[in-house]
C-alpha positions as CSV (number, residue, x, y, z in Angstrom):
1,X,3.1,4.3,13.5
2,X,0.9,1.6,13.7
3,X,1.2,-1.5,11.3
4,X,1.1,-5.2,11.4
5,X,3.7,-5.6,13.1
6,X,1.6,-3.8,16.2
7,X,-2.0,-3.7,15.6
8,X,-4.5,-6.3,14.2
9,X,-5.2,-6.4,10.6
10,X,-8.8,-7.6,10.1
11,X,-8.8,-10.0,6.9
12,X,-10.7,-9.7,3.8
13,X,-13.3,-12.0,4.8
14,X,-14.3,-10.4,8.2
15,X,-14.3,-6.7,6.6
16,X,-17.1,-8.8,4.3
17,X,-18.8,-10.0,7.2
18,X,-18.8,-6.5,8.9
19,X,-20.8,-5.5,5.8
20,X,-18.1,-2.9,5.0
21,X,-17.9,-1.8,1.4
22,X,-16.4,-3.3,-1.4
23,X,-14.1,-0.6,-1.9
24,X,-12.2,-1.1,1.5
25,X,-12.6,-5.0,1.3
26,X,-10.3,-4.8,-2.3
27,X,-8.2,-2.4,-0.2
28,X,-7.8,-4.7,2.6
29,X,-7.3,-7.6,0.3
30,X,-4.1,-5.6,-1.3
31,X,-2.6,-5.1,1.9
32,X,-3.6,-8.4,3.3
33,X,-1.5,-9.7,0.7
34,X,1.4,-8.1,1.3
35,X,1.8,-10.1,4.2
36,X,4.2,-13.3,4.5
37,X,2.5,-16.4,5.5
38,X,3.9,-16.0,9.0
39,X,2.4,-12.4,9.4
40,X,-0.9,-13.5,7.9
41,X,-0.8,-16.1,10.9
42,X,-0.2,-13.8,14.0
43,X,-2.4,-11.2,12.7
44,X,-5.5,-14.1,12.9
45,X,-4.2,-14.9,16.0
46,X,-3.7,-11.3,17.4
47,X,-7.5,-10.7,16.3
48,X,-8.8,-13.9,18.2
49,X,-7.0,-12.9,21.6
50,X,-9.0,-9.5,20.9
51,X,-12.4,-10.7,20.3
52,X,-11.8,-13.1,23.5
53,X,-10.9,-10.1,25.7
54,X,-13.7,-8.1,24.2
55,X,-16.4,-11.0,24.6
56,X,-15.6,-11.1,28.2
């Protein structure tokens, strides 16, 4: 099952700057906001060690 606790979660603001729609951006925001504090943290991090291993 994958979930934050074992994949990246992609904020609200990057979905905008992807250019995806609205509708999945309010989506995103719901779920993003679910999140503790803590979570929100690690998933920012988890998404920077990503884009440095895929800018390599």
């Amino acid at each position: 099952m994958i979930g934050p606790e074992n994949s990246v979660i992609v904020s609200p603001e990057e979905m905008k700057a992807m250019g995806r729609p609205e509708a999945e951006i309010q989506a995103q925001a719901a779920r993003w906001n679910e999140l503790s504090p803590e979570e929100r943290e690690e998933q920012l991090c988890r998404a920077a060690q990503q884009n440095a291993v895929i800018g390599q």
